[in-house]
Phi, psi and omega in degrees: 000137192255143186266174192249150173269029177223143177210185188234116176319113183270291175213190190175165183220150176236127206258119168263002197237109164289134155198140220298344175242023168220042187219077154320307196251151151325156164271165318332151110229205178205185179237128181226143170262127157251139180245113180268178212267108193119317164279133175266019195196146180272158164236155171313141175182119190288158194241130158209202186045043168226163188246154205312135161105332211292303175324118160212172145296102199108343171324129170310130144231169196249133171306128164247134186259163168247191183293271215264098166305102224242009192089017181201187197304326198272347148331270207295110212285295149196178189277148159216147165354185123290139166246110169280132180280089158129000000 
């Protein structure tokens, strides 16, 4: 079953503090359980591009891919909200 690059925000937390060997992204970000689309059970997945308040539960968020893909989870850079296109 092939799964989708959009899912629903289960739950998350937001790291307001750097520190130097657990701070993938500029600050803020964050850590979210995603449910994609398609999927019955969420996975660990870092959160970022959101503004201060935006993060709840059930929020749409959308894959950011990296340039270069290699085939495995870490293709997805992190989840951000969904942005409607138009």
């Amino acid at each position: 079953m092939e799964l989708g690059e959009r899912g629903i925000l289960l739950t998350y937390t937001v790291v307001w503090r750097h520190h130097p060997q657990l701070s993938p992204l500029p600050l803020p970000f964050g850590y979210g359980i995603i449910r994609l689309e398609g999927a019955d059970t969420g996975f660990l997945h870092l959160l970022y591009e959101f503004e201060e308040g935006e993060l709840k539960a059930g929020l749409a968020v959308e894959a950011v891919f990296a340039e270069e893909r290699e085939g495995s989870i870490l293709d997805v850079r992190y989840f951000r909200p969904c942005r409607e296109v138009g």
